[in-house]
C-alpha positions as CSV (number, residue, x, y, z in Angstrom):
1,X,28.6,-14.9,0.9
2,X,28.4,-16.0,-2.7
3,X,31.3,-17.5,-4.4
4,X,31.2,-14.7,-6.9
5,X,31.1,-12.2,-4.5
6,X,33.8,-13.4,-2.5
7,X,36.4,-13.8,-5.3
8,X,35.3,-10.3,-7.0
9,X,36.4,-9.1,-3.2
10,X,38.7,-11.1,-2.9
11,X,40.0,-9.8,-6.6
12,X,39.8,-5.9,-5.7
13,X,41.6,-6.1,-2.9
14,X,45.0,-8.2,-4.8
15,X,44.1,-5.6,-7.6
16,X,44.4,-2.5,-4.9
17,X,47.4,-4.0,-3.6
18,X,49.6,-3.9,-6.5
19,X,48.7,-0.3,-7.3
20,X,45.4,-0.7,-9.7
21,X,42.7,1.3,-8.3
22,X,39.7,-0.4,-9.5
23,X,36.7,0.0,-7.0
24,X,35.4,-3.2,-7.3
25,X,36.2,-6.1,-9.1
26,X,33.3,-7.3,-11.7
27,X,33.0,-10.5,-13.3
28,X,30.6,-10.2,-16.5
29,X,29.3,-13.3,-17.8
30,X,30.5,-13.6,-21.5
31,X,28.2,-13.3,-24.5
32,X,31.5,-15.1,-26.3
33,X,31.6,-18.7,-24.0
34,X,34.1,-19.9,-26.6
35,X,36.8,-17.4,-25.3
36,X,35.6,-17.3,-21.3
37,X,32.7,-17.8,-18.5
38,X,33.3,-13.9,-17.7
39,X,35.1,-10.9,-18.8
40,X,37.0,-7.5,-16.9
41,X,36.3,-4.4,-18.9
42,X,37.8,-2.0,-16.2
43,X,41.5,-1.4,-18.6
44,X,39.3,1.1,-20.3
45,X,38.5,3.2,-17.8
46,X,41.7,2.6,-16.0
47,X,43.7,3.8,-18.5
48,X,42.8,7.7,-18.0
49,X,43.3,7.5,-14.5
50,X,47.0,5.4,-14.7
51,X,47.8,7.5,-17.9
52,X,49.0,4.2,-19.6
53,X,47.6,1.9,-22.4
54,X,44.6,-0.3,-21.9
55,X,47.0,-3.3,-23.2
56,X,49.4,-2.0,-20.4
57,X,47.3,-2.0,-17.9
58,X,45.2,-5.7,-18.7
59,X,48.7,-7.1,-18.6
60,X,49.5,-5.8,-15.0
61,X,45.4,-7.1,-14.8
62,X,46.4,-10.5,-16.2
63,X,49.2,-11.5,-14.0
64,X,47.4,-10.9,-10.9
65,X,44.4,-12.8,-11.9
66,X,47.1,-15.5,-12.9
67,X,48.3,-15.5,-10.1
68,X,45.1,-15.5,-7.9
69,X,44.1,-19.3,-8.3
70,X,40.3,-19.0,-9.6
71,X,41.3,-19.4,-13.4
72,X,42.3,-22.1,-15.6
73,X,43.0,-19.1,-18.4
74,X,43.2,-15.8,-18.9
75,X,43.3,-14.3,-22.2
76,X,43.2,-10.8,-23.6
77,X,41.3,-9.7,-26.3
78,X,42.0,-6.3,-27.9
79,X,41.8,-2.8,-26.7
80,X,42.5,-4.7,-23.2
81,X,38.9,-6.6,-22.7
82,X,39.9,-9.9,-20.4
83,X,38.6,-13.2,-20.7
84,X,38.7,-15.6,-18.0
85,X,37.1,-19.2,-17.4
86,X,37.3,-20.5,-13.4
87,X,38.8,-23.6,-12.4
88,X,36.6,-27.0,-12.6
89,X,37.3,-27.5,-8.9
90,X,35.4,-24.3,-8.1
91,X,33.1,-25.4,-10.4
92,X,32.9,-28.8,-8.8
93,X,33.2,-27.7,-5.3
94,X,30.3,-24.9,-5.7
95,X,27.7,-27.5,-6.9
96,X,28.4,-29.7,-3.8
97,X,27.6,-26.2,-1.7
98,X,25.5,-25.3,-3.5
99,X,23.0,-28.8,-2.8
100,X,24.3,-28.7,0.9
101,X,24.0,-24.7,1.9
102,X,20.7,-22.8,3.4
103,X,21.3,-20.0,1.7
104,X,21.7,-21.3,-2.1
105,X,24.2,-18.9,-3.0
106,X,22.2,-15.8,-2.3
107,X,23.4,-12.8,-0.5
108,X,21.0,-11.0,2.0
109,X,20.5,-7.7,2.0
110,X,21.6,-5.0,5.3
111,X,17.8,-5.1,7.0
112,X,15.4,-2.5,6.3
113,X,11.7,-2.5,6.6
114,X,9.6,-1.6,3.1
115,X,6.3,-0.9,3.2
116,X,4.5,-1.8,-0.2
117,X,1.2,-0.5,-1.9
118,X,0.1,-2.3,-4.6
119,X,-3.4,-3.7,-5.5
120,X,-5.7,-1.0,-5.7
121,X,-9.0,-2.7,-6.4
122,X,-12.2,-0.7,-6.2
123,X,-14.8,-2.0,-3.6
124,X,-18.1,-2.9,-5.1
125,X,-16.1,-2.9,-9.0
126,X,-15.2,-5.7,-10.9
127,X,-11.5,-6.4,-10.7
128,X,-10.1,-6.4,-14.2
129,X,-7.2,-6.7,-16.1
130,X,-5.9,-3.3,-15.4
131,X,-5.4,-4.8,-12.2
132,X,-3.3,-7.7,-13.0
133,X,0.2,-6.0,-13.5
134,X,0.0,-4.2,-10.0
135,X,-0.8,-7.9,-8.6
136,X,1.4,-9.5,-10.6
137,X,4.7,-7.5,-10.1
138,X,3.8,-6.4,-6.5
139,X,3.6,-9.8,-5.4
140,X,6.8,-11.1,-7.6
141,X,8.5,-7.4,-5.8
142,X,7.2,-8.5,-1.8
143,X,8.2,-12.2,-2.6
144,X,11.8,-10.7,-4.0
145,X,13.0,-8.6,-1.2
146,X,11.8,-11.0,1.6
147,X,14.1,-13.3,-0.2
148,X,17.1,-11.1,-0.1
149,X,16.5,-10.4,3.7
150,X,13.8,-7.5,4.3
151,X,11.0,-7.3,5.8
152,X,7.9,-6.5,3.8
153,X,4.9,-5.4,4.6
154,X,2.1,-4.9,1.7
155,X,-1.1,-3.5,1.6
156,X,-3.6,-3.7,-0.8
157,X,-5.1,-0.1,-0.6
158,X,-8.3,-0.1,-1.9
159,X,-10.8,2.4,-3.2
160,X,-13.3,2.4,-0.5
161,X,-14.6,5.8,-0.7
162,X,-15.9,8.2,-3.2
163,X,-18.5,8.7,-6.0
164,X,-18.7,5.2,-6.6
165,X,-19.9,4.1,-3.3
166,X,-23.0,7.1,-3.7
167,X,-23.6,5.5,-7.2
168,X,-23.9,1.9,-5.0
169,X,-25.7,3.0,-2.6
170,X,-28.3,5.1,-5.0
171,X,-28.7,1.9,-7.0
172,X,-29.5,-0.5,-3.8
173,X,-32.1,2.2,-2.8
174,X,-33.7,2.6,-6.3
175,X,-34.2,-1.8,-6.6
176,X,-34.6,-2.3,-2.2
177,X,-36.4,1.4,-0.9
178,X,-37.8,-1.1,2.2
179,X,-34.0,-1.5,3.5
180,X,-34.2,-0.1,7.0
181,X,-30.8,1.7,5.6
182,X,-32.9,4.2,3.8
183,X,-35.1,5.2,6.8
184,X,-33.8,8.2,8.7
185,X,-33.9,6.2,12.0
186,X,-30.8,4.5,13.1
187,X,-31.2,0.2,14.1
188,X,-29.1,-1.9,15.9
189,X,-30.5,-4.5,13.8
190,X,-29.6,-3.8,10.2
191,X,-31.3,-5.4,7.3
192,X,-29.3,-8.3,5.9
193,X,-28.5,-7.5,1.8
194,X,-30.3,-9.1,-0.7
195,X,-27.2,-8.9,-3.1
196,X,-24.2,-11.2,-3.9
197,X,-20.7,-10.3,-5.2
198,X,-21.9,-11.3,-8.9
199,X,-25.0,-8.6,-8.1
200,X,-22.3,-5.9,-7.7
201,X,-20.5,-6.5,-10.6
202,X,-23.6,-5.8,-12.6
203,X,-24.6,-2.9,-10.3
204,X,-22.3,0.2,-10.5
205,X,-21.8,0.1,-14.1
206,X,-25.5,0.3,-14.2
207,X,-25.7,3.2,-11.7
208,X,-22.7,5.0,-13.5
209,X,-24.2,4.7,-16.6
210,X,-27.7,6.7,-15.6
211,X,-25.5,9.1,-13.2
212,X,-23.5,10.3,-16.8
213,X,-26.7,10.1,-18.2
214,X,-29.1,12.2,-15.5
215,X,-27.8,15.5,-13.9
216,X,-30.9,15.0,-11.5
217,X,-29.2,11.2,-10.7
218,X,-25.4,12.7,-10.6
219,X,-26.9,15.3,-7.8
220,X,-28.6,12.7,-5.4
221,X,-25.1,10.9,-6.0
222,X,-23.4,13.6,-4.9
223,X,-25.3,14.1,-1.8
224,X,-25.0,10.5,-0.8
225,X,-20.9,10.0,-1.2
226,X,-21.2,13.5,0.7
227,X,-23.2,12.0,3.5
228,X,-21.2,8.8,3.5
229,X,-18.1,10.5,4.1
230,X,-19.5,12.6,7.0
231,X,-20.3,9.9,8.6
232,X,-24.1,9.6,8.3
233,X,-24.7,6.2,10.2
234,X,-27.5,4.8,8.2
235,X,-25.3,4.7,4.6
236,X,-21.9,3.8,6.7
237,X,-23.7,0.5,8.1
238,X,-24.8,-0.5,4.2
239,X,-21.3,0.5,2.9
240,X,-19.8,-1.7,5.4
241,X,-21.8,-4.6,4.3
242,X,-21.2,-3.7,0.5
243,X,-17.4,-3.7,1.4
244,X,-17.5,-7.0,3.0
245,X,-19.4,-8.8,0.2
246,X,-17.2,-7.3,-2.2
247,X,-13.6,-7.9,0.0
248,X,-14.3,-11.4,0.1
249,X,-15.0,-11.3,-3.8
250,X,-11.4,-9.6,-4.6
251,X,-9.5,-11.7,-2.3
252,X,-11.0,-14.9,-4.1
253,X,-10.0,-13.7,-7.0
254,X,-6.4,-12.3,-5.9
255,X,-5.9,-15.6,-4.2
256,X,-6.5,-17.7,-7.6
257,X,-3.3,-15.5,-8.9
258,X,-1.6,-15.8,-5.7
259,X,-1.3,-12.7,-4.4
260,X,-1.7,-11.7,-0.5
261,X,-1.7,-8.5,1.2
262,X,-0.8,-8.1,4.9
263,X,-3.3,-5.5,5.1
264,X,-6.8,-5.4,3.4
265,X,-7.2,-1.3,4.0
266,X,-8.9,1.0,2.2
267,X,-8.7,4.9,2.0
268,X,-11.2,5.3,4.6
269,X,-8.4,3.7,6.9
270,X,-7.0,7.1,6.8
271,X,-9.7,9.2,8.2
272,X,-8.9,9.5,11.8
273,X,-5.6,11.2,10.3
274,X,-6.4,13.6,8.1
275,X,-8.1,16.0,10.2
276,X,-5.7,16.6,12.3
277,X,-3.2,16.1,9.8
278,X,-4.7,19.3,7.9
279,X,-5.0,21.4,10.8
280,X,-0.8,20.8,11.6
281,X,0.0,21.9,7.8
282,X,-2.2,24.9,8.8
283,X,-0.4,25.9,11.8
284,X,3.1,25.1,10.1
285,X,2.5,27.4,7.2
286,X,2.6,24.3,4.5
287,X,-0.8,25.2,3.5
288,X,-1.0,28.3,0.8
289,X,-4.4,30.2,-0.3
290,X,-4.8,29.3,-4.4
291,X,-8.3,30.3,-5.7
292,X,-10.0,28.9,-2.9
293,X,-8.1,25.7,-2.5
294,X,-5.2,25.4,-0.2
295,X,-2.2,24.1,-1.6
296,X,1.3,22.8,-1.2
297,X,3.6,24.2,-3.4
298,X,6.1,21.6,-4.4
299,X,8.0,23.2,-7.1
300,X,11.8,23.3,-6.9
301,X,14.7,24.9,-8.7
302,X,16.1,22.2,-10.4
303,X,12.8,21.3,-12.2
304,X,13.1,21.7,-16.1
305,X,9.0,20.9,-16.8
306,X,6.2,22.9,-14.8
307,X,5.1,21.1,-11.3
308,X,1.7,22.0,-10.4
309,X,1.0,22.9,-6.4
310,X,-0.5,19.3,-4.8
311,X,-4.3,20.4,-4.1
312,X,-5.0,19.3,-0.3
313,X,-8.6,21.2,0.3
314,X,-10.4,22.1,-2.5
315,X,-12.5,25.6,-2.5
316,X,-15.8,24.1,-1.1
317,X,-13.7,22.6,2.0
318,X,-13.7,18.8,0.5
319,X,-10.7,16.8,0.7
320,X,-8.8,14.8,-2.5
321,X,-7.1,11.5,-3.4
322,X,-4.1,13.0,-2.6
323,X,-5.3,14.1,0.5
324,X,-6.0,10.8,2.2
325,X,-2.7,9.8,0.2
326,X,-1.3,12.0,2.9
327,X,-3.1,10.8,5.9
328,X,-2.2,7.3,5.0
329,X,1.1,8.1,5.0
330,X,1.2,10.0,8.5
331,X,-0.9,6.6,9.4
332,X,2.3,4.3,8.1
333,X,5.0,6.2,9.6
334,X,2.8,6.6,12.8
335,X,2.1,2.5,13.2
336,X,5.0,1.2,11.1
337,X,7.8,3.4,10.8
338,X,9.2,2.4,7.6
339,X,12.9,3.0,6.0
340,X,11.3,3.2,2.9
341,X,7.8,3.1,0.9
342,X,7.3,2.0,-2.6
343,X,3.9,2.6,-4.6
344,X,3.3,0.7,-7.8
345,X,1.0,1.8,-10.3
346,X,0.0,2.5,-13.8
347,X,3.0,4.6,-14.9
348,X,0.6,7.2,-16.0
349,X,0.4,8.4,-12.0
350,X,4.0,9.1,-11.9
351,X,3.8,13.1,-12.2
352,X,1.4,12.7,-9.3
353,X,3.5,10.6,-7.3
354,X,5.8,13.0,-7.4
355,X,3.6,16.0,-5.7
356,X,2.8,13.9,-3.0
357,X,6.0,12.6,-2.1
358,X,7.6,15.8,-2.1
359,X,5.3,17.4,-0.6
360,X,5.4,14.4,2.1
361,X,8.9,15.2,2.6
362,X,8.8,19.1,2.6
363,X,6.0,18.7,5.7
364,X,8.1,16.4,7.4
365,X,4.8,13.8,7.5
366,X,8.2,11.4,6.7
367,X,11.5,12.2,7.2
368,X,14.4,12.8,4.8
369,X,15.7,9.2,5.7
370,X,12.7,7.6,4.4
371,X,12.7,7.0,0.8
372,X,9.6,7.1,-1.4
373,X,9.5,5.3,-4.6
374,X,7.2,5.0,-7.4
375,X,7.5,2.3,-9.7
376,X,5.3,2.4,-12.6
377,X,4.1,0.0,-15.4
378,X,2.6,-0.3,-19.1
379,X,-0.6,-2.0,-20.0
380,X,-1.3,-5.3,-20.7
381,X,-2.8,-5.2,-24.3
382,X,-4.8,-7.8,-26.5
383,X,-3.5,-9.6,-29.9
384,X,-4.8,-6.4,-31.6
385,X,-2.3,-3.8,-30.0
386,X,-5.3,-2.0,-28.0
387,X,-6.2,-2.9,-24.2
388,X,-8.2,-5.4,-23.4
389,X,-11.9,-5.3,-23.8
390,X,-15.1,-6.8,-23.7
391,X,-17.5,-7.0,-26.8
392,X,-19.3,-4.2,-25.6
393,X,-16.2,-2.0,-25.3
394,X,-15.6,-2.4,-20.8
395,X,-12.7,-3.4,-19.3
396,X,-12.0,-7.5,-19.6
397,X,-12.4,-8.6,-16.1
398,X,-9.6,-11.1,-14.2
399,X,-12.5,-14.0,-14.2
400,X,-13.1,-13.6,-17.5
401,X,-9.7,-13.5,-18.8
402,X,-9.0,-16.7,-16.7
403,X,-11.7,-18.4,-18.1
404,X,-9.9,-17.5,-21.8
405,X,-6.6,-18.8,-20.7
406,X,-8.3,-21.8,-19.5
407,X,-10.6,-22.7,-22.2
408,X,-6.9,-22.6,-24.7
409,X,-5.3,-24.8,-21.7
410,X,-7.7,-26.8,-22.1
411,X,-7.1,-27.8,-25.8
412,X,-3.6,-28.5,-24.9
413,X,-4.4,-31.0,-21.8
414,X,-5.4,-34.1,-23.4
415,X,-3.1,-36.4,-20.8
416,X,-5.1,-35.1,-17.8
417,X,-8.5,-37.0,-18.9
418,X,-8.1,-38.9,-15.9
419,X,-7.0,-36.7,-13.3
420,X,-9.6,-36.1,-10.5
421,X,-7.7,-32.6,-10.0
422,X,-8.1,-32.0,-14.0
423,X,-9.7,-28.4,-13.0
424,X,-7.2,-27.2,-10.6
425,X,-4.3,-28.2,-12.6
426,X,-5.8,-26.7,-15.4
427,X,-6.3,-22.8,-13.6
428,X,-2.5,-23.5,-12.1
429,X,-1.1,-23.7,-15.8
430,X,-3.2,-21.1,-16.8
431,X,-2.2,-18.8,-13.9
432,X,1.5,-19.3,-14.8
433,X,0.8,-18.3,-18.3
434,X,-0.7,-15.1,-17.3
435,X,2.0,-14.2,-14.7
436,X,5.0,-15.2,-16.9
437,X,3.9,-13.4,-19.8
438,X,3.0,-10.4,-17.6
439,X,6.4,-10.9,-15.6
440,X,8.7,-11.7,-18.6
441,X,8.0,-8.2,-20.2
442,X,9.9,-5.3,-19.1
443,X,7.3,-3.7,-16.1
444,X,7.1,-0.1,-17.7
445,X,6.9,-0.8,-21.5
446,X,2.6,-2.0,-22.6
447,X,3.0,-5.8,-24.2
448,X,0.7,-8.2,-26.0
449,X,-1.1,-11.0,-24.5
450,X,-2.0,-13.7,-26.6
451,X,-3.2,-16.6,-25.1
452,X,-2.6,-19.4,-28.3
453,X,1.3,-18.0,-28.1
454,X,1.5,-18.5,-23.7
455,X,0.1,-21.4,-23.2
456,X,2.7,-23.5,-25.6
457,X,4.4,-25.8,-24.0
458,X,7.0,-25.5,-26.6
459,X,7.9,-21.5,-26.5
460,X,9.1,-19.1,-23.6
461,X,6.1,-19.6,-21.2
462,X,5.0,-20.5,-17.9
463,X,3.7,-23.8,-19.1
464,X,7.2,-24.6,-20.8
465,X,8.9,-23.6,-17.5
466,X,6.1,-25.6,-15.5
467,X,6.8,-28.7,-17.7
468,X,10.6,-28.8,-17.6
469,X,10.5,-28.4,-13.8
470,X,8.0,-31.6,-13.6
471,X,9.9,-33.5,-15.5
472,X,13.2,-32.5,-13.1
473,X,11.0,-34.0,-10.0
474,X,9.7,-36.8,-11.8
475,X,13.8,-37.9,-12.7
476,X,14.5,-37.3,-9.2
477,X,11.5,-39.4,-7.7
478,X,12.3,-42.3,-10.4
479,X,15.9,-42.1,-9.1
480,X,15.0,-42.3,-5.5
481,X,12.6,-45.1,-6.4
482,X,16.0,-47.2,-7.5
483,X,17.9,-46.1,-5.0
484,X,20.0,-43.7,-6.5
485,X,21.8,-41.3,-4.0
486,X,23.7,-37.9,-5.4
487,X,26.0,-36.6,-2.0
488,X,28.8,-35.7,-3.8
489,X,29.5,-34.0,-7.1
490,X,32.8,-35.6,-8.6
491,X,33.8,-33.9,-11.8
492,X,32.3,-32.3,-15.5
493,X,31.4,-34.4,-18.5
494,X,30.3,-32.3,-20.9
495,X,29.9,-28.6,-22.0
496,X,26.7,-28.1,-21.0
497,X,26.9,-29.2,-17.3
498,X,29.5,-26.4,-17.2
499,X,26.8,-24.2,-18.7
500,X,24.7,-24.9,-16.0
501,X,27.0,-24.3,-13.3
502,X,27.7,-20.9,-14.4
503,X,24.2,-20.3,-15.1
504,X,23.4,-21.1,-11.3
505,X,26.6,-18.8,-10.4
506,X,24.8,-16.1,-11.6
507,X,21.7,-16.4,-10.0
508,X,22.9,-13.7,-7.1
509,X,23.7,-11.4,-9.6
510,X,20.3,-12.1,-11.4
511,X,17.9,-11.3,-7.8
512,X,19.8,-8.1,-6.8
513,X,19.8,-6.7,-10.3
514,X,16.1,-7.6,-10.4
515,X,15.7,-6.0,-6.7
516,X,18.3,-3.0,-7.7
517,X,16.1,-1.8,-11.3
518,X,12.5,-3.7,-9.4
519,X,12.7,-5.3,-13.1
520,X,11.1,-8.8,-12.8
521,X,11.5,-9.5,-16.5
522,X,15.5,-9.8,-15.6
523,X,14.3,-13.0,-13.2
524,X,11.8,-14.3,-16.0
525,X,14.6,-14.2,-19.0
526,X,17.5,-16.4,-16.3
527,X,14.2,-19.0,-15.2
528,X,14.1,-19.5,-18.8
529,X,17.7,-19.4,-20.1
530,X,18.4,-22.2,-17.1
531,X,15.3,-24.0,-17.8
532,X,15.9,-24.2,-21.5
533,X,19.8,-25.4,-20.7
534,X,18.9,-28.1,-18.7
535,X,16.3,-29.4,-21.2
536,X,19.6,-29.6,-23.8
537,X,21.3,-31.0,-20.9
538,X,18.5,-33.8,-20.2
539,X,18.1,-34.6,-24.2
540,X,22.7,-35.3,-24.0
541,X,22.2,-36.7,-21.2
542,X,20.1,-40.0,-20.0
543,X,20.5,-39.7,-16.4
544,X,18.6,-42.5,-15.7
545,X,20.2,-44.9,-17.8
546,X,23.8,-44.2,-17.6
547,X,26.7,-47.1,-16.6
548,X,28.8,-45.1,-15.0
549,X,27.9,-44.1,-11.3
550,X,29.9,-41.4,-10.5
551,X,28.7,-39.6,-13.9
552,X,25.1,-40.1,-12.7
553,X,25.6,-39.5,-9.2
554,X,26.8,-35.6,-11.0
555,X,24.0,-35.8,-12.8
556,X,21.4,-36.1,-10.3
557,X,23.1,-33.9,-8.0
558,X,22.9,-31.1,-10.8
559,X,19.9,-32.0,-11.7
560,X,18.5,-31.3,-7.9
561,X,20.4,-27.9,-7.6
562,X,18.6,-27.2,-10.9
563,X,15.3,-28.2,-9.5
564,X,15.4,-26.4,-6.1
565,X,16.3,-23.2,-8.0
566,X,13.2,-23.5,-10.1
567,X,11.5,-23.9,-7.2
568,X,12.6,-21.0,-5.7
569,X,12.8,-18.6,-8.7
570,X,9.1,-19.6,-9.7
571,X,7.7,-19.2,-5.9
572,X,9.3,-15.9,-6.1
573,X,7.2,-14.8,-9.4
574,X,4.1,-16.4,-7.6
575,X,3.6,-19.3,-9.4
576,X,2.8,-22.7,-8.3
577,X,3.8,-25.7,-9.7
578,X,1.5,-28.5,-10.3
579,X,1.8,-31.8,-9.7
580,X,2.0,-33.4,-13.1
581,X,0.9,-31.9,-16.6
């Protein structure tokens, strides 16, 4: 358990004791360090419930945390706020468990098993930066609650069906007719593709653009998707090569932001669901007549703002989105059998998210014990306020943007002339630019990217973060070098070592508040609050160089436990640290 956790127990239970019924003890950490480390604000709320002063009541408060052996001083402040600073042997003691302990300090979570969709690249599309905050904060969310003890499993859900596979396939035909695809005779032998990943990206805008443009082209798409999705065997053996070309394109590029899915599946993955699935809604009434379609009405009493009936058959018999949402769901519960399931998307799908999940629940595909959550996010915009674009007015795609990020790295990387891994360091600090800047800003407000402004080594960015935690290792290695050793940590020297023992104190609080809101930002802010301590702690204090042993042996030993949670706090935002900058 952590050491805060255990004495704000510990607390509640001496505060229950002698008659204050506070639920549960909560040490906040104090925006005012020159009265305390934390502060109690429960004599407020106390006070209706005891019918007695605030002041009263943080007296009674005061004596028992006295009393309780954690704090050097305990001071009140008016209206009944308390201050309190702990003891430098906790302080002392936690660092050397701290360096010593498996756990770091963190408390696991009671296991449960989440299942989580994000991703949502388009097969045979160019993945672009509408992409990047689902990759980004899905990956920093998986990486999160496998660190706090559950088991994860992710899947990257693509879009492998629908009009734009008939606009693929009507555009291979119209450049290849002599494909034994197009032939009405089934092979055993199909024709090998003449087209590469970079073919595709230049191939459905160019088929959506004549489609919009061509009501004879739109129709013959039309037909094709429709003939796809029946099953027609000549166009499912091309759209199974298109899908391969392309899934190895998108997880090159996902990889190069490192981001993993345990399951590469698409909504086609559904189909051997949905049938049935439809036919049990029938039979249990779920389904209603609506102008053709049938519908599940999801409408409650509570609701204050219309909600719309979820569409599962339109009129002409085809199936929706929300549809093989559906199936994929029965498919989960069916092969998985998760406590809960979150989706993460553009926030603009929330009102959708909430059809389907209650109408999930009100056909039992999951029960009332599984919990379905949608967590949804803003845009990532350009230095001029609007979303990202090309010249020609398309969405900028992830390569491209990496290449950006890159070329500004670039300008800043003079020292690494010589390195013969120049290149990959070089995409690693970019990467950590991208995903800090995307992580550090709250996940459902829209933010600026600008890449002059987070690629400085100087400001709040993954390079300054990257840089700092280099030059941590590089102290350590030179110490190990001379044959420093750091076992034990002996006492504090200086303000600012005590700043970063409480900073690492909080780091529990920090991961479940950032599990609790699925707020990353709240992780991004403490890397950089600790990060930017230690650097005033390194400038005070020259580790290296310093006479007296037991000061540097506490000095090292910090400087480690400062490391190893940069380490850990950076892995869990997905970025990797190179080895020098």
């Amino acid at each position: 358990m952590s050491l805060i956790k255990q004495i704000e127990e510990d607390l509640t239970k001496k505060m229950n004791k002698a008659n204050i019924p506070i639920e549960k003890v909560n040490l906040l950490e104090s925006k005012r360090k020159d009265l305390g480390d934390y502060q109690l604000n429960d004599a407020m709320s106390l006070a209706k419930i005891l019918h007695k002063s605030p002041m009263l009541i943080a007296e009674d408060m005061k004596r028992i945390l006295e009393e309780s052996g954690y704090f050097d001083n305990v001071t009140i402040a008016s209206i009944g706020f308390i201050n309190v600073s702990l003891k430098e042997e906790i302080l002392v003691n936690f660092v050397d468990n701290y360096y010593n302990s498996s756990d770091k300090d963190v408390d696991l979570l009671e296991k449960k098993k989440i299942f989580l969709d994000y991703g949502g690249a388009n097969i045979a599309k160019t993945l672009h930066v509408g992409h990047l905050r689902s990759a980004n904060i899905g990956e920093a969310l998986k990486r999160l609650t496998k660190r706090l003890g559950q088991e994860v499993i992710c899947d990257v859900h693509f879009g492998d069906i629908g009009r734009q596979s008939g606009m693929v396939i009507y555009e291979i035909r119209n450049r290849y007719p002599n494909l034994n695809y197009f032939t009405e005779e089934e092979s055993n032998n199909w024709d090998e593709l003449p087209i590469t990943a970079k073919d595709l990206e230049e191939i459905y805008p160019v088929a959506s653009l004549k489609a919009k443009e061509d009501e004879n082209i739109m129709e013959e798409v039309r037909l094709i998707t429709k003939e796809l999705e029946e099953g027609k065997p000549n166009y499912v053996a091309l759209w199974d090569k298109i899908k391969k070309i392309s899934i190895e394109d998108i997880k090159e590029i996902y990889k190069k932001f490192n981001t993993d899915f345990d399951l590469w599946e698409g909504e086609s993955a559904c189909y051997s669901y949905m049938n049935p699935m439809i036919e049990n809604l029938r039979n249990k009434g779920y389904l209603e007549k609506s102008q053709g379609a049938e519908v599940i009405e999801v409408r409650e009493d509570t609701d204050k703002a219309p909600m719309p009936d979820l569409v599962v058959v339109k009129s002409n018999g085809a199936t929706l989105y929300a549809t093989r949402e559906l199936a994929t769901m029965v498919s989960r519960v069916e092969r998985f059998n998760p406590d809960e399931m979150w989706y993460l998307t553009d926030l603009r799908q929330g009102l959708y998210f909430e059809q389907v999940f209650r109408a999930a629940h009100k056909t039992k595909i999951v029960s009332d014990n599984t919990k379905l959550s949608f967590f949804g996010f803003g845009t990532m915009n350009g230095p001029d306020g609007k979303p990202f674009k090309t010249r020609d007015g398309g969405a900028l795609s992830l390569k491209t943007l990496l290449k950006e990020v890159k070329k500004e790295v670039t300008t800043h990387s003079h020292n690494l002339e010589n390195e013969s891994n120049k290149e990959e360091i070089i995409e690693q600090i970019a990467v950590a630019a991208i995903k800090y800047a995307d992580l550090l800003s709250n996940r459902t407000t829209d933010y600026i990217f600008d890449p002059k402004k987070f690629v400085d080594v100087e400001g709040k960015t993954g390079p300054y973060l990257l840089y700092t935690t280099i030059r941590m290792k590089s102290l350590l290695k030179k110490a190990k070098e001379n044959n420093l050793n750091y076992k034990k940590y002996n006492s504090i020297t200086n303000e600012v070592e005590k700043e970063l023992i409480t900073l690492l104190l909080n780091k529990n609080k920090i991961l479940h508040k950032a599990y609790d809101t699925k707020e990353l930002n709240v992780i991004s802010d403490y890397l950089y609050q600790l990060t930017s301590t230690y650097s005033k702690f390194y400038e005070k204090c020259h580790v290296l160089t310093e006479n007296n042993k037991n000061i540097q042996e506490n000095w090292l030993l910090l400087t480690k436990n400062v490391y190893d949670t940069n380490v850990e706090l950076l892995s869990i935002l997905g970025i990797e640290i190179p080895e020098k900058m």
